[in-house]
C-alpha positions as CSV (number, residue, x, y, z in Angstrom):
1,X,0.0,0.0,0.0
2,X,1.2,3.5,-0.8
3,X,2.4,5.8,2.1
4,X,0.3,8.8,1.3
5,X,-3.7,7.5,2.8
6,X,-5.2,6.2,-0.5
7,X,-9.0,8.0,0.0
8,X,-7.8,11.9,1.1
9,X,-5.4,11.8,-1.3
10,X,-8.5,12.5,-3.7
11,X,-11.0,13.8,-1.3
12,X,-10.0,16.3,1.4
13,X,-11.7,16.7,5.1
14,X,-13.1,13.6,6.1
15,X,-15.0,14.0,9.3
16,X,-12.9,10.1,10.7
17,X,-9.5,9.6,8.3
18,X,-8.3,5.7,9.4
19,X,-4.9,5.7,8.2
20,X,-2.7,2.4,8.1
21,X,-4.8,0.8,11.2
22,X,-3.5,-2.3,12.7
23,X,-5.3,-4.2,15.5
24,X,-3.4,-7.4,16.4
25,X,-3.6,-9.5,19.6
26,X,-0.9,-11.4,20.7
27,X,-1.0,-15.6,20.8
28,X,0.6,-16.6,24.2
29,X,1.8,-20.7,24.3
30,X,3.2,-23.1,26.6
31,X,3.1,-23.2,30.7
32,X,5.1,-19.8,30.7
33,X,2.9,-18.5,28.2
34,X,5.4,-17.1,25.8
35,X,4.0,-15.2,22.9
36,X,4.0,-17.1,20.1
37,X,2.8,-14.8,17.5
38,X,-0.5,-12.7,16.6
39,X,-3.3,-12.6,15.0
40,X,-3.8,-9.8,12.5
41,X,-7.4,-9.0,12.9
42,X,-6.9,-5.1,10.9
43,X,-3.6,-4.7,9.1
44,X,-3.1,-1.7,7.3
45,X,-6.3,-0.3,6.5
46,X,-7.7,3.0,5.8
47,X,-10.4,4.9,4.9
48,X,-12.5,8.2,5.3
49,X,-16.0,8.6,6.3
50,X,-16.9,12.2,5.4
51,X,-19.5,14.4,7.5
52,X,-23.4,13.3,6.8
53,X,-22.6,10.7,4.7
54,X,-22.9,6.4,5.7
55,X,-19.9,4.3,5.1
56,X,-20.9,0.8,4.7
57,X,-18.0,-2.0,5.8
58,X,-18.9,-5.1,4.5
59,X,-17.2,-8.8,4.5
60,X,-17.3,-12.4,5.5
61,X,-17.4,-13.0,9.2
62,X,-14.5,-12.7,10.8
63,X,-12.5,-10.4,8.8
64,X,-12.0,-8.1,10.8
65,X,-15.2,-5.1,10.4
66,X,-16.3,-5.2,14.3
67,X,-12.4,-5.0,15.6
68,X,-12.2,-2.0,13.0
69,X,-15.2,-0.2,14.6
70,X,-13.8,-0.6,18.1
71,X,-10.5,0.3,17.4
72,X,-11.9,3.6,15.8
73,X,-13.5,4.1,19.0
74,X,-10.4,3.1,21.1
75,X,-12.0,0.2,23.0
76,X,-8.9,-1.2,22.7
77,X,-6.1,1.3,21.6
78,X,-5.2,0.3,17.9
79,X,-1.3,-1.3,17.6
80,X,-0.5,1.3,15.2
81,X,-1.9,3.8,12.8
82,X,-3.6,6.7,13.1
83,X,-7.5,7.7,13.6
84,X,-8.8,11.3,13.2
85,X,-12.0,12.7,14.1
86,X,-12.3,16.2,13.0
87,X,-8.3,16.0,12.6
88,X,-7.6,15.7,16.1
89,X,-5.6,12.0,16.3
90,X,-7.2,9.9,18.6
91,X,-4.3,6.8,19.1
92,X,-2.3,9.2,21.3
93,X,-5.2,10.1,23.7
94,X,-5.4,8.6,27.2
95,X,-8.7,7.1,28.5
96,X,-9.3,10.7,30.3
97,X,-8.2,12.5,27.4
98,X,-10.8,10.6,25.1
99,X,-13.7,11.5,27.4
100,X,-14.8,14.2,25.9
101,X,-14.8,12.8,22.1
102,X,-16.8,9.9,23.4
103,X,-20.0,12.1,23.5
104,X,-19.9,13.1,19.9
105,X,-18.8,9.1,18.9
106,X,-21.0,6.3,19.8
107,X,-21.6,2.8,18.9
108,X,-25.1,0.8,18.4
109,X,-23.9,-2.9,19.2
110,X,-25.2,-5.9,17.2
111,X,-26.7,-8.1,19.9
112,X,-29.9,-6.1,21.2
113,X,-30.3,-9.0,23.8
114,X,-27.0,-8.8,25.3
115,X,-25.8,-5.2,25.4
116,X,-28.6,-3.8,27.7
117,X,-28.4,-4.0,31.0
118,X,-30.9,-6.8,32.2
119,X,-31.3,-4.9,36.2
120,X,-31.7,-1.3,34.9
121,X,-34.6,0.1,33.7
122,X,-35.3,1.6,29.9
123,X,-34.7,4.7,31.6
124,X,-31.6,4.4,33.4
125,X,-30.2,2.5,30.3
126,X,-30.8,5.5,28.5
127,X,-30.0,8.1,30.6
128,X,-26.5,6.4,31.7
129,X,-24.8,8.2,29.2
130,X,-26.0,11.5,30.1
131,X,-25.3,10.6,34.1
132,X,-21.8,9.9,33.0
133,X,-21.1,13.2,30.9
134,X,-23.1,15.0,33.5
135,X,-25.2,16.3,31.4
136,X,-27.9,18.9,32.4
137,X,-29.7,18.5,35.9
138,X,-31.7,15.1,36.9
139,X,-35.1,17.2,35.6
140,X,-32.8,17.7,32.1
141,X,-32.2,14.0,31.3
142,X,-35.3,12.6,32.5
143,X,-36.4,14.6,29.8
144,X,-34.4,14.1,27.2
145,X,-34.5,10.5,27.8
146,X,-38.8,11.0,27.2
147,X,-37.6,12.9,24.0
148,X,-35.1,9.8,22.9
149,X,-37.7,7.6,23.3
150,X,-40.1,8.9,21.3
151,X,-37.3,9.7,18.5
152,X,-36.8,6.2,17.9
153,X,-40.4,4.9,17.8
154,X,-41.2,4.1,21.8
155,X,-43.6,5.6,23.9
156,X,-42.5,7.4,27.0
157,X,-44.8,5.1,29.1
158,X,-42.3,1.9,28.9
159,X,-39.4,4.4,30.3
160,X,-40.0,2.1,34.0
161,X,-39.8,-1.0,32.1
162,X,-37.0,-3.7,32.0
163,X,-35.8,-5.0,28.5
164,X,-37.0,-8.8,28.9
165,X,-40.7,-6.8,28.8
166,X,-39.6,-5.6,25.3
167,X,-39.3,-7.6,21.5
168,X,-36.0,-7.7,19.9
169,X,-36.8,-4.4,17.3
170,X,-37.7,-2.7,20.7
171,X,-34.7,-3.5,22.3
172,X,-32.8,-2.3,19.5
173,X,-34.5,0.9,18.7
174,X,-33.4,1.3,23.2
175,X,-30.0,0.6,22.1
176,X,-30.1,3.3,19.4
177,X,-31.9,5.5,21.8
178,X,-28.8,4.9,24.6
179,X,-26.5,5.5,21.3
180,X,-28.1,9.2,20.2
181,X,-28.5,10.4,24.3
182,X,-25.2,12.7,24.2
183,X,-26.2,14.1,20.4
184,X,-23.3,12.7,18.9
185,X,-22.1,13.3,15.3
186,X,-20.6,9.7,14.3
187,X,-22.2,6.9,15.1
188,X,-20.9,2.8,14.6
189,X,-23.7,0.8,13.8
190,X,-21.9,-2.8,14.5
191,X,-24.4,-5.2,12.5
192,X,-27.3,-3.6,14.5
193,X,-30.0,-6.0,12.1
194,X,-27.7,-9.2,12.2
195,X,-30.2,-10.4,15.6
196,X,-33.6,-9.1,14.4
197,X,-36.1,-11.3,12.0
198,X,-36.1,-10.4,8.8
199,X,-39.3,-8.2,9.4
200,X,-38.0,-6.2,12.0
201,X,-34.7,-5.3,9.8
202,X,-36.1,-2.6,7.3
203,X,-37.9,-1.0,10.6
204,X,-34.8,-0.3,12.2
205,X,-32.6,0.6,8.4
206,X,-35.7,3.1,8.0
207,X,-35.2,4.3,11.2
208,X,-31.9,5.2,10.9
209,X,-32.0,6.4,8.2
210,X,-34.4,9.0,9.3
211,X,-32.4,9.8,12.5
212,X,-29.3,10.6,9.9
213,X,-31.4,13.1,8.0
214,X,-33.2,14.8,10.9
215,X,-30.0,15.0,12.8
216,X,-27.0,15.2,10.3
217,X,-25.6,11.9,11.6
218,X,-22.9,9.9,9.9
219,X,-22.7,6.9,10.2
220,X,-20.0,3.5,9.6
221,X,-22.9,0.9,8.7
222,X,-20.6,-2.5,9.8
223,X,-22.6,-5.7,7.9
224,X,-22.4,-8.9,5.8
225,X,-26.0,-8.1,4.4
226,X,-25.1,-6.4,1.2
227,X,-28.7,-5.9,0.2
228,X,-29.2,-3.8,3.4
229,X,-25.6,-2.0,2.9
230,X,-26.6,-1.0,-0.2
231,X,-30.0,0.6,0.7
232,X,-28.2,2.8,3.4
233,X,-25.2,3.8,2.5
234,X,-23.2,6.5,0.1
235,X,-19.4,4.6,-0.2
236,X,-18.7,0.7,0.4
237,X,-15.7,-0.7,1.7
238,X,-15.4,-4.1,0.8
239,X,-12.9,-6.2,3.7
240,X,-11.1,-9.4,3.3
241,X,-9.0,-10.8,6.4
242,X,-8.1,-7.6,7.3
243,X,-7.7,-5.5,4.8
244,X,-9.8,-3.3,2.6
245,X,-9.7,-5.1,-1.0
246,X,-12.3,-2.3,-2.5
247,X,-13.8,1.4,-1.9
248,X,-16.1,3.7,-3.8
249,X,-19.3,4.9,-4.2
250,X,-22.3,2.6,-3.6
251,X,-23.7,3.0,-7.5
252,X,-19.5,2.4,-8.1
253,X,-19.0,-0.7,-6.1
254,X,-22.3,-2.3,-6.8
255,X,-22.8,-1.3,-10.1
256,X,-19.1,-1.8,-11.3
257,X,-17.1,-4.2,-9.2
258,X,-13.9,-5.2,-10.1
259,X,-11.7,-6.7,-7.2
260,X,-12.6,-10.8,-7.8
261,X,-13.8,-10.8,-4.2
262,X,-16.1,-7.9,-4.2
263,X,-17.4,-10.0,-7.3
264,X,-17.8,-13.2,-5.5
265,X,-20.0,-11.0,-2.6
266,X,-22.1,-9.7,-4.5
267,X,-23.1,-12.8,-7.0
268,X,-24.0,-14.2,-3.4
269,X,-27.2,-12.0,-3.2
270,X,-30.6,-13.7,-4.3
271,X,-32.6,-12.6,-7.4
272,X,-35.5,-12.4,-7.2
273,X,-36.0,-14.1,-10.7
274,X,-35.7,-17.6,-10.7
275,X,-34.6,-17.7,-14.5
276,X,-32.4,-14.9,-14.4
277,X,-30.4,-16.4,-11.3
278,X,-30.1,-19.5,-13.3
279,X,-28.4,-17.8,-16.2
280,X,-26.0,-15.6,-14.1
281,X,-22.4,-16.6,-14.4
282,X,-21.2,-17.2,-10.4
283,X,-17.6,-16.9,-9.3
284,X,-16.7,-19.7,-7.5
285,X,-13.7,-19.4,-4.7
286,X,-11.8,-22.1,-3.6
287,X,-10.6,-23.2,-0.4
288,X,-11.3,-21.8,3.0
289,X,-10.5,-18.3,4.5
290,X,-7.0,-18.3,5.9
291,X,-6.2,-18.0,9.8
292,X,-5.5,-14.2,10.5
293,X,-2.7,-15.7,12.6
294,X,-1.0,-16.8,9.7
295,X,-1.9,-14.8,6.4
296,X,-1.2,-15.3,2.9
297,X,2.1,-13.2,1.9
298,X,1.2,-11.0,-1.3
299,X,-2.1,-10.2,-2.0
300,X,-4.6,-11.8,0.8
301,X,-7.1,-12.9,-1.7
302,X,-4.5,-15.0,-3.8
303,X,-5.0,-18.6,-2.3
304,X,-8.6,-18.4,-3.1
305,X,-8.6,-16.0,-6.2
306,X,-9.7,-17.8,-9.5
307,X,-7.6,-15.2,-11.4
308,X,-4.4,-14.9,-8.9
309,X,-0.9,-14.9,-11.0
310,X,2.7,-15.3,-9.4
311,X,2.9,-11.7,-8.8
312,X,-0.2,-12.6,-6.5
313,X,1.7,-14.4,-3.7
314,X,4.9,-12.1,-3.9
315,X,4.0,-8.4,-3.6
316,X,1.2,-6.7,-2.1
317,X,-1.0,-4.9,-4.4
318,X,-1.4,-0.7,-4.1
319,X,-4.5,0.4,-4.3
320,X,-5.4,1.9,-8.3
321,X,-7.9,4.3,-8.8
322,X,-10.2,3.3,-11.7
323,X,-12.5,6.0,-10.8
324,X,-12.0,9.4,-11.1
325,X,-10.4,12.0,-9.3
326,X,-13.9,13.2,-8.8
327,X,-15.5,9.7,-7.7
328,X,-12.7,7.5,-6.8
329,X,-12.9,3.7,-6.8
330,X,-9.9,2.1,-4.9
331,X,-9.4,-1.9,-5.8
332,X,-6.5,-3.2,-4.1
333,X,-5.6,-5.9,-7.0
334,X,-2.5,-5.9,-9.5
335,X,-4.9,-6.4,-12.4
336,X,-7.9,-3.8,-11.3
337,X,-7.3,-1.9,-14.3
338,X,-7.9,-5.0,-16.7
339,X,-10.7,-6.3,-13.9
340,X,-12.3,-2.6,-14.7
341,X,-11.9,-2.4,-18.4
């Protein structure tokens, strides 16, 4: 990958700029427990999510979007790299020192079920962000905490209840609640719709996408549902064991893809036309996804790549615009050009 951060070199002040993030986590063996390696769960990506607009991160399970979204967050502290919010680098902040930029950046967490708190109440669940910030007086929250709940849908009668009295959609639409309480700007929606039936899912993509027009909110949308990605948000980034292997505009990505495993997604989604699905030419990978503790050299993608040369396994591939300077699409892949032509 080039030095220089491969998105603001063609687009200038993103509200987040990821540059070069690595999260790995050490692999500890034997009775003294001597490290023995790591695993690479993010290494070496970047991106920028710019003010208002959704960034959807997309990719097979496990590689690596929910370790992304917390290390942008600092829960942990990233390896190495840098994250920005607003320009002000974030890696070098203490837990004190990032206090203050945890009010405007929040996270909606994919399991509805686990991530309330089972003893408090709606309200308190709520309101806990606002206790912690200090935010207004008691009279302030409990009524801004009324206000959050009937923002995302609830009425202000269930604010006593407990979250086993609610469905999962309801618990949810809480957890955005809990997530909007401080009036952030940037919000990480970590596969909020992975838990909920299928019914449930548009309710809450509507929803938020309401909440980001009515409030400016922008958003990283972290999912393996492309259809859904592709409803809510303005650039893709397509992830493969921890590394971004594509990045453009929605229209760009889905319309256009180039890098063979941005291909291979999106030839997964169903059509809707029996006949039509039929006829479609599928890629087919081979193999299984390698163990992040012990990744390809070269390009990633090359052990399972139907179109992977020598060049593949020896070098890792820069990114290449075939965009425009305008509306840049990034494919990490030696042959993106010929992929795109």
């Amino acid at each position: 990958m080039n030095s220089t951060h491969p998105v603001k070199s063609f687009l200038a002040a993103p509200l987040v700029a990821v540059d070069h993030l690595q999260m790995y986590f050490p692999i500890y063996r034997g009775i003294f427990q001597q490290k023995a390696g790591d695993i690479k769960a993010v290494d070496d990506v970047s991106f920028a999510i710019f003010q208002g607009t959704t960034l959807g991160l997309v990719g097979e399970s496990g590689c690596g979007k929910s370790t992304t979204g917390q290390a942008i967050l600092q829960l942990p502290h990233p390896t190495a790299g840098s994250v920005k919010f607003k320009g002000e680098e974030l890696t070098t902040l203490t837990d004190h020192q990032m206090r203050p930029y945890r009010r405007s950046m929040q996270m909606i967490f994919q399991d509805p079920y686990a991530s309330l708190n089972p003893r408090f109440t709606i309200g308190q669940i709520i309101g806990e962000p606002l206790d912690i910030h200090h935010w207004g007086s008691p009279a302030d929250r409990r009524e801004r905490v009324a206000e959050l709940l009937s923002l995302v849908g609830l009425r202000q009668q269930t604010i006593n209840r407990y979250p086993h009295e609610f469905s999962g959609g309801q618990r949810q639409r809480v957890g955005i609640a809990r997530a909007l309480a401080t009036s952030p700007e940037f919000i990480i929606a970590d596969e909020p719709i992975s838990a909920l039936d299928v019914s449930i899912q548009a309710q809450v993509i509507n929803l938020l996408d309401e909440l980001k027009q009515k409030l400016g909110l922008t958003y990283l949308f972290i999912a393996h549902d492309l259809a859904m990605v592709r409803y809510i948000s303005d650039q893709v980034a397509v992830m493969y064991l921890g590394k971004i292997a594509e990045w453009g505009s929605r229209n760009e990505v889905y319309g256009h893809p180039v890098h063979p495993y941005t291909q291979a997604l999106l030839s997964a989604i169903s059509i809707p036309n029996p006949r039509t699905a039929m006829a479609k030419k599928r890629p087919v990978l081979q193999g299984e996804v390698p163990s992040p503790s012990h990744p390809p050299a070269g390009c990633r993608f090359h052990t399972r790549c139907p179109f992977a040369e020598e060049v593949c396994s020896r070098s890792i591939p820069d990114f290449t615009n075939v965009g425009t300077a305008s509306n840049p699409h990034l494919v990490a892949c030696h042959f993106a050009e010929k992929f795109a032509s």
